[in-house]
Phi, psi and omega in degrees: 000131214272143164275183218226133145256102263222089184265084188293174209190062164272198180255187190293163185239157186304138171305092177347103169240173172301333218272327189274305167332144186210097203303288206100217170266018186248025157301344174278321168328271177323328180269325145321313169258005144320268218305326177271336156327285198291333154265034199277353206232336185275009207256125161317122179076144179306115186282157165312145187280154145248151172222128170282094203240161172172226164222153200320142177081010205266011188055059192260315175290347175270330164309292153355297151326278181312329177297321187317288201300321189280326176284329179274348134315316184273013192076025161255166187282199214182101165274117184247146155207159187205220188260327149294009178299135176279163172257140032257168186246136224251145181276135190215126207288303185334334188297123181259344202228137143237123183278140163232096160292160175093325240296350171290350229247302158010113157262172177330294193304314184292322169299283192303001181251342147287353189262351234229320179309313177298330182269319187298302182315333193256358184254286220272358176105357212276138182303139128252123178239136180236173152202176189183124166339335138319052200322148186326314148340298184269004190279125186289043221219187182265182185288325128343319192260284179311334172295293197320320179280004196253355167265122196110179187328120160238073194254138216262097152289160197209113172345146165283123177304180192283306190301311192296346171307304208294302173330282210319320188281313134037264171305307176288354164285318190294295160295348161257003139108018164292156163250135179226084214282150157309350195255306179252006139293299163337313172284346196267348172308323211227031167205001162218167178356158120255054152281113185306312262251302163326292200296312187311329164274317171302313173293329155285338180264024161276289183311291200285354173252031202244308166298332181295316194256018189022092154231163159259165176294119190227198172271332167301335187268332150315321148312306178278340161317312196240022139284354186313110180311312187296331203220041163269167158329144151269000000 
């Protein structure tokens, strides 16, 4: 059976923090970019860029979130942009961090105003953490630019296997006082991504509609979840 992506149209979902980030085999990751987090600000000099790659759901935007939060928790600024940022997009000496999310994602307008950033970033000393699906190399982007993402930090994440997917909805069922039977992690295992970003959302609009309709979550109701016209497949 073919997988299924899901554009749910829910409420806000919890802030991405490291504390949250659900590693995997990517814990030595997550813990490389804890340590340049609490030093992205002690650094002498333009620090090395990072760039983050993998595939959808691979938790590349949450890290990314999470450096953002960690770093404006401690009072520094912050740039995020990403291929829908309108343009142009404008420089701001507050800034300790600038995110370029997406970067495979990039149109024309968009490489240059990330190559412009990068040049700003490198007069001013300032951290660029960029990511993209993609390692630096294969990125459909200009040449210039992909050099610039390919210096410095490169780091490959890798999707949560079938049992850490299963942990994970699990766990996350579990802090929300769900019951969730083995019948319909199965189902939801063996008919969409394993995309966190999905699921996580597929659970929450479980949770409220399971509440709406005093049900317990079973697979009929999962079913009746996504005839709901506003929540079909796409």
């Amino acid at each position: 059976m073919a997988m299924r992506q899901l554009p749910l149209a829910i409420g806000p979902v919890p802030e991405p923090t490291f504390d949250n980030f659900l590693p995997g085999s990517n814990g030595a990751l997550r813990a490389q970019l804890l340590a340049l987090a609490e030093n992205a600000t002690n650094v002498a000099g333009a620090p090395a860029p990072l760039y983050l790659w993998g595939p959808a759901g691979s938790g590349k935007t949450h890290l990314l979130r999470a450096l953002t939060q960690h770093l404006q928790a401690h009072g520094h600024g912050v740039g995020w942009f990403d291929a829908g940022t309108p343009q142009p997009w404008h420089w701001s000496h507050d800034w300790q961090l600038v995110v370029i999310d997406g970067c495979d994602r990039l149109d024309e307008a968009g490489q240059q105003a990330a190559f412009a950033l990068f040049v700003e970033a490198a007069a001013q000393g300032t951290q660029v953490a960029t990511a993209g699906r993609l390692p630096p190399v294969d990125l459909p982007l200009r040449d210039d630019l992909k050099s610039r993402l390919a210096w410095g930090h490169v780091l490959a994440l890798q999707p949560l296997g079938d049992a850490e997917t299963r942990a994970v909805l699990r766990r996350q069922s579990d802090e929300r006082g769900l019951l969730l039977p083995d019948e319909v992690l199965d189902y939801l295992l063996t008919r969409f991504e394993r995309n966190l970003g999905t699921l996580m959302r597929l659970l929450d609009a479980l949770d409220s509609y399971a509440l709406v309709n005093s049900r317990h979550i079973t697979v009929p109701l999962v079913r009746a979840l996504l005839a709901e016209p506003d929540l079909a497949p796409a």
